[in-house]
C-alpha positions in Angstrom: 10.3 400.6 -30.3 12.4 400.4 -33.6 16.0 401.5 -33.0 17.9 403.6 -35.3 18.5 401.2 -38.2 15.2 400.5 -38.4 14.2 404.5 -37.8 16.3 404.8 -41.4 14.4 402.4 -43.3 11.3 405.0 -43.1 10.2 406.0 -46.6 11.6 409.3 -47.8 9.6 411.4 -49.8 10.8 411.3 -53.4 13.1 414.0 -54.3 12.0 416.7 -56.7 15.6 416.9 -58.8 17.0 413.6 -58.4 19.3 413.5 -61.2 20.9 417.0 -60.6 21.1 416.6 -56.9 22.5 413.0 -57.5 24.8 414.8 -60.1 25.9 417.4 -57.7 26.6 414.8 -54.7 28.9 412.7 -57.5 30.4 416.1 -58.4 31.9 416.2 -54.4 33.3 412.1 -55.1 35.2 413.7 -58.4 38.5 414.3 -56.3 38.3 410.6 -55.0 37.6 409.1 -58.6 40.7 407.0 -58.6 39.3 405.7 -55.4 36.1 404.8 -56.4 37.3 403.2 -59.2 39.5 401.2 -57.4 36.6 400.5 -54.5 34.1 399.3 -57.5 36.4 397.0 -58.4 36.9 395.3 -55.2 33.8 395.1 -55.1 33.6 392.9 -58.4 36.7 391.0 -57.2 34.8 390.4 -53.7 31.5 389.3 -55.5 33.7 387.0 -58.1 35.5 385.5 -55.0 32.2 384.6 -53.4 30.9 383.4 -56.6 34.3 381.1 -57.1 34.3 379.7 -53.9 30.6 378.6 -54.0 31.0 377.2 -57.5 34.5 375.1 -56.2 31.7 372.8 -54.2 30.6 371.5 -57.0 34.1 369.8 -58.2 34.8 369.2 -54.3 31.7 367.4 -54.1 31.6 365.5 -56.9 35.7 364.0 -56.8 34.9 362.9 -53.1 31.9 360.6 -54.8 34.1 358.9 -57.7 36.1 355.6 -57.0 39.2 356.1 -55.9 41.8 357.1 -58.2 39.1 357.6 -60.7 39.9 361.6 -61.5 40.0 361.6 -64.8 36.5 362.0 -65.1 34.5 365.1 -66.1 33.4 366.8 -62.3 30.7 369.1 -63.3 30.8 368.8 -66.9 31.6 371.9 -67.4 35.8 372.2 -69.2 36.7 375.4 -67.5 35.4 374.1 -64.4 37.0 370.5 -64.5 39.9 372.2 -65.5 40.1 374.0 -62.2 39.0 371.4 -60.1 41.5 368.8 -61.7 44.8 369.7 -60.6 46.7 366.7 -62.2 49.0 365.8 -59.1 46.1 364.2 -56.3 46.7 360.3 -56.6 43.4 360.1 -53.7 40.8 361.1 -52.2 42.9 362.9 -49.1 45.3 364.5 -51.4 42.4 366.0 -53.4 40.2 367.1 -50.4 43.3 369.0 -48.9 43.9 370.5 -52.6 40.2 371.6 -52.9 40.4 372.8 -49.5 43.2 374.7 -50.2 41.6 376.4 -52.9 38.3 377.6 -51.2 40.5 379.0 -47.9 42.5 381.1 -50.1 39.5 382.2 -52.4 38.2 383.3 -48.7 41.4 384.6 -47.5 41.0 386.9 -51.0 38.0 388.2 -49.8 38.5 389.3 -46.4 41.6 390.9 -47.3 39.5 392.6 -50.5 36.9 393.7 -48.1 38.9 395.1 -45.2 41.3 397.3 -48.1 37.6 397.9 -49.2 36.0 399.1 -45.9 39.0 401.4 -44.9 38.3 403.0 -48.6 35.4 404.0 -48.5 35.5 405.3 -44.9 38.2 407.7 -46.3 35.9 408.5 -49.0 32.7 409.1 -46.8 34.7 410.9 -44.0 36.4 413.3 -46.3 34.0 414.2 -48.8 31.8 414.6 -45.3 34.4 416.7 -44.0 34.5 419.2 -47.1 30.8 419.8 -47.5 30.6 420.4 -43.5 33.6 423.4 -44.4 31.3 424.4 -47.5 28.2 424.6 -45.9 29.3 426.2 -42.5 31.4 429.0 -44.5 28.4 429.5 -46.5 26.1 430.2 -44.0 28.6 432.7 -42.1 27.6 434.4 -45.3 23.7 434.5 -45.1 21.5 437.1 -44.3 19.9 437.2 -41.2 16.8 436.7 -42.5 17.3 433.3 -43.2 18.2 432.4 -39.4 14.8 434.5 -38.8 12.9 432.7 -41.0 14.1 429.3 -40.3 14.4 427.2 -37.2 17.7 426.3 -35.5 16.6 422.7 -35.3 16.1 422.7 -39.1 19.2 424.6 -39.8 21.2 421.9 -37.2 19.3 419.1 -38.9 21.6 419.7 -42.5 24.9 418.7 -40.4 23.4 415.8 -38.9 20.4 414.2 -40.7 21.0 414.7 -43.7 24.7 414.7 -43.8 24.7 411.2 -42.1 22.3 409.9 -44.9 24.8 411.5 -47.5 26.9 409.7 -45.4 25.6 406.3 -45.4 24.9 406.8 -49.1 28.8 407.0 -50.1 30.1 404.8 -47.4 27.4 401.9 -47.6 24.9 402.5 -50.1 26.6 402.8 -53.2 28.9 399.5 -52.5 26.0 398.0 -51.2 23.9 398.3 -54.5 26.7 397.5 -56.9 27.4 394.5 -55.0 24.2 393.6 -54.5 23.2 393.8 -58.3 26.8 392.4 -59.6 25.9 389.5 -56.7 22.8 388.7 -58.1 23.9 389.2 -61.8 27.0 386.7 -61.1 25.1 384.1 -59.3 22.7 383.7 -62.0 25.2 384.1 -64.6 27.0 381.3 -62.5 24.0 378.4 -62.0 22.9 379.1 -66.0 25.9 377.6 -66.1 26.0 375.1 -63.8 22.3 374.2 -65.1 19.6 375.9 -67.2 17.2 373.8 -66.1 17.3 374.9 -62.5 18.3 378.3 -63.5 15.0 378.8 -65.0 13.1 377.5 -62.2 15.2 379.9 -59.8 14.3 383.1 -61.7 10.5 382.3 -61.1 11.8 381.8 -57.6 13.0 385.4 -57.7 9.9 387.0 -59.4 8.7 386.2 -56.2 10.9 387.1 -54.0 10.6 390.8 -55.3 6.8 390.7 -55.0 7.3 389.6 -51.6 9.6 392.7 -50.8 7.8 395.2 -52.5 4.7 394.0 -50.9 6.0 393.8 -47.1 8.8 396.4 -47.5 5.9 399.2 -48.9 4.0 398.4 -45.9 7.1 398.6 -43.5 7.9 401.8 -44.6 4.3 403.2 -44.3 4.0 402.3 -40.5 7.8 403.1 -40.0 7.1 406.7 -41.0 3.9 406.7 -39.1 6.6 405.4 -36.2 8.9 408.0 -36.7 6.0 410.7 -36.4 4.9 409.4 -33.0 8.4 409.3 -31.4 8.7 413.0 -32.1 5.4 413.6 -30.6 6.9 411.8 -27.2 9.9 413.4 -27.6 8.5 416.7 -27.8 6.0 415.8 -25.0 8.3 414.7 -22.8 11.0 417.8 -23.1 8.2 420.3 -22.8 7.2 418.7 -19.2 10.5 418.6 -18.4 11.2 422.1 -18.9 8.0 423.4 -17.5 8.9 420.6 -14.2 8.0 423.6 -11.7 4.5 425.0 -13.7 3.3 421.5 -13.9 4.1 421.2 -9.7 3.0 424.6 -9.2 -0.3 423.9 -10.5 -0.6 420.5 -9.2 -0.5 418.8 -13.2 1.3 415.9 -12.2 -1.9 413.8 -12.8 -3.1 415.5 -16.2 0.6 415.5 -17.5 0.7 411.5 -16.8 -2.7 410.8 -18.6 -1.0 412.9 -21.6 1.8 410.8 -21.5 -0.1 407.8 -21.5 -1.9 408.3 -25.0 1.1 409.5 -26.6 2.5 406.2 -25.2 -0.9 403.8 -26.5 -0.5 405.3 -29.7 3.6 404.7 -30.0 3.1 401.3 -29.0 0.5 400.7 -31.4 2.4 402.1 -34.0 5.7 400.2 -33.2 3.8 397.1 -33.3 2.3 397.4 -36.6 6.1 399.0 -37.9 8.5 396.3 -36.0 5.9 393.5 -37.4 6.1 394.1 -40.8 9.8 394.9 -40.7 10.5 391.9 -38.3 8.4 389.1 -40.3 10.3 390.3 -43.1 13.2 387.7 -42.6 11.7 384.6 -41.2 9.2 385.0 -45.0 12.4 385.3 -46.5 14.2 382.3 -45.0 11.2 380.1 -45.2 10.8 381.0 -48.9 14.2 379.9 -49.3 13.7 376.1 -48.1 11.1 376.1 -50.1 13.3 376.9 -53.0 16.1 374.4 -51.3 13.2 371.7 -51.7 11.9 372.7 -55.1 15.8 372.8 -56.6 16.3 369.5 -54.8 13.4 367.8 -56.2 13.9 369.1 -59.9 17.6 368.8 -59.2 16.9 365.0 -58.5 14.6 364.7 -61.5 17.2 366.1 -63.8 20.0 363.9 -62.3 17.9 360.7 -63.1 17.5 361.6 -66.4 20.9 362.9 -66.9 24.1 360.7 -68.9 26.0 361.6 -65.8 23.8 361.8 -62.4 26.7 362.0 -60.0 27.6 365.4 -61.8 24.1 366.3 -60.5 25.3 366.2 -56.6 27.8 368.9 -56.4 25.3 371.2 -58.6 22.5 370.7 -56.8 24.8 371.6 -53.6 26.3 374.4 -55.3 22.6 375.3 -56.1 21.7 375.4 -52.3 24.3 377.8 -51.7 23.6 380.1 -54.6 20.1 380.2 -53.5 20.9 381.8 -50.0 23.7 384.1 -51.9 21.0 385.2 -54.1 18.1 386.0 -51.3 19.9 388.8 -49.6 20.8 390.8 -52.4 17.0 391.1 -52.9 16.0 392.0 -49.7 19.2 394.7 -49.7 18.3 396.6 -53.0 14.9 397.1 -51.4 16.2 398.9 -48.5 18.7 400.5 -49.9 16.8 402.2 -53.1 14.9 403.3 -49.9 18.2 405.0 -48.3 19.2 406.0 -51.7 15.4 408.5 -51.9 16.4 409.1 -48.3 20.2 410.4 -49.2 19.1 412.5 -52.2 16.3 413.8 -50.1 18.8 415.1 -47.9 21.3 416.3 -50.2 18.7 418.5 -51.7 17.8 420.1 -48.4 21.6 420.9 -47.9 22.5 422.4 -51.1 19.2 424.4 -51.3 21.1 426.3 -47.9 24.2 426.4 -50.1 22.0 428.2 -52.7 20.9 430.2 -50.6 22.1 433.6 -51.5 24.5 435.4 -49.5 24.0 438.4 -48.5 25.2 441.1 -50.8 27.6 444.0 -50.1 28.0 446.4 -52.3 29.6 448.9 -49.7 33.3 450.4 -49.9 33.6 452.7 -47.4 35.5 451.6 -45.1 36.9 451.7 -41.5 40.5 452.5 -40.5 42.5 453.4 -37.6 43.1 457.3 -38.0 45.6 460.3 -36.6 44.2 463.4 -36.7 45.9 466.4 -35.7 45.4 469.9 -34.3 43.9 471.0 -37.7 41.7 468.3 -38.0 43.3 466.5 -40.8 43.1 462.9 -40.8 46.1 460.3 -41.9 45.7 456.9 -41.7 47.4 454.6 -39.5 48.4 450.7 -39.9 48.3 451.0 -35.9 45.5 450.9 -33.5 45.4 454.8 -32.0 42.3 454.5 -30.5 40.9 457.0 -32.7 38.6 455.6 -36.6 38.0 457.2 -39.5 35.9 456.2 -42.9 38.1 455.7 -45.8 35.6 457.0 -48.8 37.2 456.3 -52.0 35.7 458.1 -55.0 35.1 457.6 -58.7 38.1 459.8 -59.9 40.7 458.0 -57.7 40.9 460.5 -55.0 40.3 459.4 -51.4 38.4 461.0 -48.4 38.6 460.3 -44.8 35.4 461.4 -42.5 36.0 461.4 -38.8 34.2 458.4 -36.9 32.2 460.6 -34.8 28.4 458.3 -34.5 26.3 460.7 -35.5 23.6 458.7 -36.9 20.2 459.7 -39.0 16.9 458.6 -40.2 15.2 459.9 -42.9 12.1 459.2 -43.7 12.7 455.4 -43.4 9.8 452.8 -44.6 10.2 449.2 -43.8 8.4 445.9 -43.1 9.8 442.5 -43.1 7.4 441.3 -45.7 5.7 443.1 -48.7 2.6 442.8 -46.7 3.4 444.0 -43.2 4.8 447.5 -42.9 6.7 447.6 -39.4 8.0 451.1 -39.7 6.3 454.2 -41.3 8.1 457.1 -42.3 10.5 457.4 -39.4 13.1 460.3 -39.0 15.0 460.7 -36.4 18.7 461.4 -35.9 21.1 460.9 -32.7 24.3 463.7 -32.9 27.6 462.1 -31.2 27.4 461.1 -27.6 23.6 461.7 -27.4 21.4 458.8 -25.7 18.2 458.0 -27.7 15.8 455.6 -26.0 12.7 453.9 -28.2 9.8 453.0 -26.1 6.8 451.6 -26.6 4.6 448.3 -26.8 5.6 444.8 -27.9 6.0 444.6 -32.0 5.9 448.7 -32.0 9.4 448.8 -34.0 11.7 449.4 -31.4 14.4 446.6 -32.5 13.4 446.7 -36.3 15.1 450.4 -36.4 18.2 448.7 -34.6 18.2 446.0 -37.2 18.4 448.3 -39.7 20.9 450.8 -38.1 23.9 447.2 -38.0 22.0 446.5 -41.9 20.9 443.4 -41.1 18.0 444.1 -43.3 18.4 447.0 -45.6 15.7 449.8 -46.3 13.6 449.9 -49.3 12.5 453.5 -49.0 14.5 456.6 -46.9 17.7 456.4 -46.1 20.2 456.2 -43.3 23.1 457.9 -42.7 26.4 457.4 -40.6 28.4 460.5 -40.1 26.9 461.7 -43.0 27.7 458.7 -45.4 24.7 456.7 -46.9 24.9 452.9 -44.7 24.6 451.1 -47.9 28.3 452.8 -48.9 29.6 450.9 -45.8 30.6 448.2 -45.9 28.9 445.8 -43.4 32.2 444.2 -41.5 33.2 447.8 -41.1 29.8 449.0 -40.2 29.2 446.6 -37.2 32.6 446.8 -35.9 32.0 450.9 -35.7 28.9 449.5 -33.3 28.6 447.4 -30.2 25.0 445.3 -29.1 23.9 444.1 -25.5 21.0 442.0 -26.6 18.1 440.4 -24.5 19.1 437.2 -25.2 22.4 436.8 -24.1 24.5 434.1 -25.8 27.6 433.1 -24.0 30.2 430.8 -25.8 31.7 427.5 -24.8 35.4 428.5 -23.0 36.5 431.2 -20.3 35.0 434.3 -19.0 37.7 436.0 -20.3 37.3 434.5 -23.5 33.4 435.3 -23.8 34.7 438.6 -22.8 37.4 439.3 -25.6 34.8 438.3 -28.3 34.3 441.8 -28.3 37.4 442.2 -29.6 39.6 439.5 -30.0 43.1 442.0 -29.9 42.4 443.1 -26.5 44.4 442.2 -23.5 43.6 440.4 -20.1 43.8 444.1 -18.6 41.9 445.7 -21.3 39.2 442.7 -20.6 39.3 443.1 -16.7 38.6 446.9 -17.1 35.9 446.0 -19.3 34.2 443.8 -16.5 35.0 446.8 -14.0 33.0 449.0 -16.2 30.1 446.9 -16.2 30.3 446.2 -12.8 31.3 442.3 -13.5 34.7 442.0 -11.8 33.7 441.3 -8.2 31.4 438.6 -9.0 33.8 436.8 -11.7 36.8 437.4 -9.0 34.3 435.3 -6.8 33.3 432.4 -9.5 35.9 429.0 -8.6 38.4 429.9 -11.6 37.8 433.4 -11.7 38.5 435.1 -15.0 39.4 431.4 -16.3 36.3 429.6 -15.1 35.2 427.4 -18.2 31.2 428.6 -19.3 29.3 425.9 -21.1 26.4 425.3 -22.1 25.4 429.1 -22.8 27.1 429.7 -19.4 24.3 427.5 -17.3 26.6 427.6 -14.7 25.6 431.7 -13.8 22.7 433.3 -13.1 20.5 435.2 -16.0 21.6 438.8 -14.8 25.6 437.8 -14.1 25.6 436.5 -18.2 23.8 439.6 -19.0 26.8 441.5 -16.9 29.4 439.7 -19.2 28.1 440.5 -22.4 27.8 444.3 -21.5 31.5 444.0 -20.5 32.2 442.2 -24.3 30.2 445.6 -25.9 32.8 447.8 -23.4 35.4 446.1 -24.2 34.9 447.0 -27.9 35.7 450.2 -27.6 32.8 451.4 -30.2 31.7 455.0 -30.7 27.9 454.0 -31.2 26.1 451.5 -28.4 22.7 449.2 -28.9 21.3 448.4 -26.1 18.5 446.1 -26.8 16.5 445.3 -23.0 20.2 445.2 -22.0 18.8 445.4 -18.1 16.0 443.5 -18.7 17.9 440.4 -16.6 19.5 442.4 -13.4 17.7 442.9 -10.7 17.2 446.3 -9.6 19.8 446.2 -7.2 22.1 445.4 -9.8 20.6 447.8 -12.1 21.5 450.7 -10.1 25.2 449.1 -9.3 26.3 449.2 -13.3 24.4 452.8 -14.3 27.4 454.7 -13.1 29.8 451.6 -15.1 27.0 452.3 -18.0 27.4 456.4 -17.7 31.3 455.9 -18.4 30.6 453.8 -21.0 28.8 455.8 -22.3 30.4 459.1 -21.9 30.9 460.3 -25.6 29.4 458.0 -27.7 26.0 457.7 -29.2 23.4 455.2 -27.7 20.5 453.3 -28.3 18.5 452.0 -25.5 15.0 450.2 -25.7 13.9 449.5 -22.3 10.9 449.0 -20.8 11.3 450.0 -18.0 11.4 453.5 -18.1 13.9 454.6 -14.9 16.3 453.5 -17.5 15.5 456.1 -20.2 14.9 458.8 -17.5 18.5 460.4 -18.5 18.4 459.8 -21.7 18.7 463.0 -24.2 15.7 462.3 -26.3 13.0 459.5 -25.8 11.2 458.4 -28.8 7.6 456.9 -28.0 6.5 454.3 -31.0 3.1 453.1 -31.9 2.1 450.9 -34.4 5.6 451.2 -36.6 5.4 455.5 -36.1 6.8 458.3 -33.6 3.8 459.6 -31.8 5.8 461.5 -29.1 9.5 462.8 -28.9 11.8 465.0 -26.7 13.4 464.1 -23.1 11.9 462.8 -20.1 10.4 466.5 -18.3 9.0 467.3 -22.2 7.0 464.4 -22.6 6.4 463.9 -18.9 4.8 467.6 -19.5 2.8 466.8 -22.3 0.5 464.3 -20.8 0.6 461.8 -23.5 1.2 458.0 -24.1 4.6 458.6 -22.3 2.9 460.1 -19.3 0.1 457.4 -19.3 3.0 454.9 -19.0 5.3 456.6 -16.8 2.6 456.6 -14.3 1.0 453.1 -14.8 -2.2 454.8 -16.1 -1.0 452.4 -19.6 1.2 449.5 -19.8 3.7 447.9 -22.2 2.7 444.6 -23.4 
């Protein structure tokens, strides 16, 4: 199986705005220009070095085959070269060797010390500009509708900080050094055995034609079956994880047999796959270095025939060695460029994914009604305060400068609301309804009746097209939205717990409130004896989405985080739906208090827990078809009876 280098040398599909995305990526390296600058030309001064040190064989070659004392000759024929190689002050052979020595460990002492300043670089390059466009995409999608987490999967949304990051990643830290030097390489190294000889220069850039049919041949293929690869190991992955998670289904039902022979074919066809992926991509190398001493055997052949021919033939040995050398410098800047123009699709690819989300609009607020702590007096007038009194009030500003404050009461109203997630699905169809301070409105009814679509709406995560909805008697899309939600408090199916204490998870409901404030909070909801019981109590660490509790005691928490809120309007979405009945019956009376004087929500399904509520709303297909409390609509012998009694049930 290939590992992860070879995963990335997959073909990426070509990106549809390469220029601007590349543009835009190059627009995040601006603040680092000096840098880069400076990096590209370490880069040149590493490539020269290289070049240098390969080309100082020649005159090192050739001094150690004249006579001795004989220095005065040309070495390679070439003045800038002999110039170089001819120091003035060896009198032998020894002298000369350790001079010539000399040189090439310092020309490689250069280098290391060029490409370790270089490395550390461009990590603080890659790791920065990283760093920002983590901070600029994370703060941008804090800002983003909801419907774009509804629409899209988490995987694909955690993909843009991992995936394609890392490849934008790889692109600064090791791609773009990787292609200059491997084209400045390959530029130099020719440049350098023209030089050296033209006659062997010639023959060396058919050498290469070659060489670049041969990659584009084998690395096309390789990057066909490596995508076919990559396709294959998410199908095991996602095989294996889903038998893993349904472990007791598969025992329960005795699968253990048919869940083996699944894996098996999965398995055939990933090893068939590898095969055909790791062979092109492994014979890739030994083509390469076989093609090269061919070319070692061609150059030394020609090289030979030259030197015959030539005024000077013992110039001809240190070339021809110099030659060899170039010749292996040359072949892996080939093969590089291929893969990394592959990286580079790859990158850009990426890059496009994650600023489409930063495109993404944010979702728009146009409200400016706000919330603020409030006095009121015996008159009912209402002050503001900079303190928390325990008592809000909407701060209404109007178009002639004058400002009005409306007590936060909850009462809450629909009016004649129309709505549907799409154009073409209407979910909800002319619904009015209203819910006066302190009242308890449940919404029953079947699976995708509307139930938590007229929730949505009531926090604005989605607004209305048609009716409206009013909050103490102010339009919702006056309000603004932070000031909105933090007027409301939701216990959701779904219960998300977040990594640190219980007290922690706890305060997220609001993040002012004391340890004594919290602990009450987990009284109400009938929390506190089974925290007091966990190994840290209150400071017992949750992770993992609290794995470490059962389903009902992280449903328990989350109802003490809405308590500990201290809102006037509740959402209660299946709140119950994870406590046993037991349990159930133990946090009513903690729910009642809670309750006492503010407005509530509750969808439920099962119906003891709407029994007490002041008005039950019965939906069907997106519409009210029965209203009024539990003895009215128990009376009138309709969809609520039918359910109530089992003659119907939700689905």
């Amino acid at each position: 199986m290939a590992g992860p280098r070879k995963g990335r040398m997959m073909h990426a599909p070509r990106p549809q705005n390469f220029k601007g995305t590349l543009l835009r990526l190059v627009g995040f390296l601006k603040p680092h220009a000096g840098k880069m600058i400076f990096a590209l030309c370490l880069v040149f001064v590493q490539i020269l070095a290289n070049i240098l040190a390969t080309a100082t064989l020649t005159p090192l070659i050739n001094g150690l085959t004249v006579k001795q004392g004989d220095f005065a000759v040309k070495l390679t024929g070439i003045a800038w070269l002999d110039n170089l190689a001819y120091s003035g002050v060896a009198e032998d052979k020894l002298s000369y060797l350790g001079i010539m020595v000399g040189a090439i460990a310092c020309i490689y002492a250069t280098s290391l010390v060029v490409n370790y300043v270089l490395n550390r670089i461009l990590v603080s390059i890659s790791t920065t500009t990283m760093t920002e466009m983590r901070n600029q995409l994370f703060s941008h999608m804090q800002k983003l509708p909801l419907k774009v987490f509804d629409t899209t999967t988490h995987g694909d949304l955690m993909s843009h900080y991992t995936n394609d990051l890392d490849m934008m990643n790889e692109f600064i830290a090791r791609c773009i050094p990787q292609l200059v030097s491997s084209v400045f390489t390959i530029v130099g190294v020719y440049t350098a055995m023209f030089v050296l000889s033209w006659q062997l220069a010639l023959l060396m850039l058919a050498m290469m034609v070659i060489m670049l049919l041969v990659v584009k041949g084998i690395g096309g293929k390789s990057r066909k079956n490596f995508v076919a690869l990559q396709q294959t190991v998410g199908k095991i992955n996602g095989y294996v994880e889903e038998m893993i998670e349904g472990q007791k289904v598969v025992k329960a039902f005795n699968h253990e047999q048919q869940s083996v022979d699944g894996f098996e074919v999965i398995n055939d066809d990933l090893c068939q796959t590898a095969t055909r992926a790791n062979t092109y991509s492994n014979i890739m190398g030994p083509i390469m270095n076989n093609l090269s001493h061919v070319f070692y055997a061609l150059v030394s052949v020609v090289g030979a025939l030259v030197a015959t021919s030539a005024e000077n033939p013992i110039v001809y040995v240190g070339i021809i060695a110099s030659f060899l050398m170039y010749i292996r410098n040359i072949t892996q800047p080939i093969q590089q460029i291929s893969q990394q123009i592959n990286l580079v699709f790859m990158a850009i690819a990426g890059g496009e994914r994650v600023f489409k989300l930063m495109d993404t609009p944010a979702e728009v607020d146009e409200g400016y009604v706000t919330l603020v702590h409030a006095n009121i007096d015996q008159d009912g007038n209402i002050t503001e305060s900079a303190t928390r009194t325990g008592k809000w009030a909407w701060k209404h500003p109007h178009s002639d400068g004058t400002i009005t404050y409306t007590e936060l009461k909850g009462d809450v109203r629909f009016d004649d609301v129309t709505f549907g997630y799409t154009e073409e699905k209407v979910v909800l169809k002319n619904i009015s309804l209203y819910a006066t301070p302190g009242q308890k409105i449940a919404f029953v009814g079947s699976t995708g009746a509307g139930k938590t679509t007229i929730t949505n709406l009531i926090n604005r995560f989605y607004d209305v097209p048609d009716g409206r909805i009013r909050y103490d008697g102010i339009n919702i899309t006056k309000i603004k939205k932070a000031d909105l939600r933090r007027s409301l408090a939701m216990v959701l199916q779904e219960t998300h717990l977040f990594t640190g204490t219980v007290m922690e998870n706890i305060r997220y409901g609001r993040l002012d409130a004391t340890d004594e404030e919290c602990i009450a909070a987990a009284k109400c909801a009938n929390a506190h004896h089974f925290i007091k019981h966990l190994p840290d109590g209150y400071n017992t660490m949750l992770t993992r989405d609290g794995e470490n509790l059962s389903q009902g005691q992280r449903q328990l928490i989350a109802i003490a985080r809405a308590a500990v809120a201290d809102p006037p309007v509740l959402i209660l979405d299946e709140a119950t739906s994870s406590i046993d009945t037991r349990t159930e019956w133990l946090i009513e009376k903690g729910m009642d208090a809670l309750m006492q004087g503010r407005t509530t929500f509750v969808i439920a399904h099962r119906l003891s827990t709407v029994r007490n509520s002041n008005a039950i709303m019965v939906l069907e297909q997106g519409q009210i078809i029965e209203r009024g409390d539990h003895e009215d609509l128990i009376a009138q012998k309709g969809k609520y009876y039918q359910l109530y009694t089992g003659m119907f049930e939700l689905s």
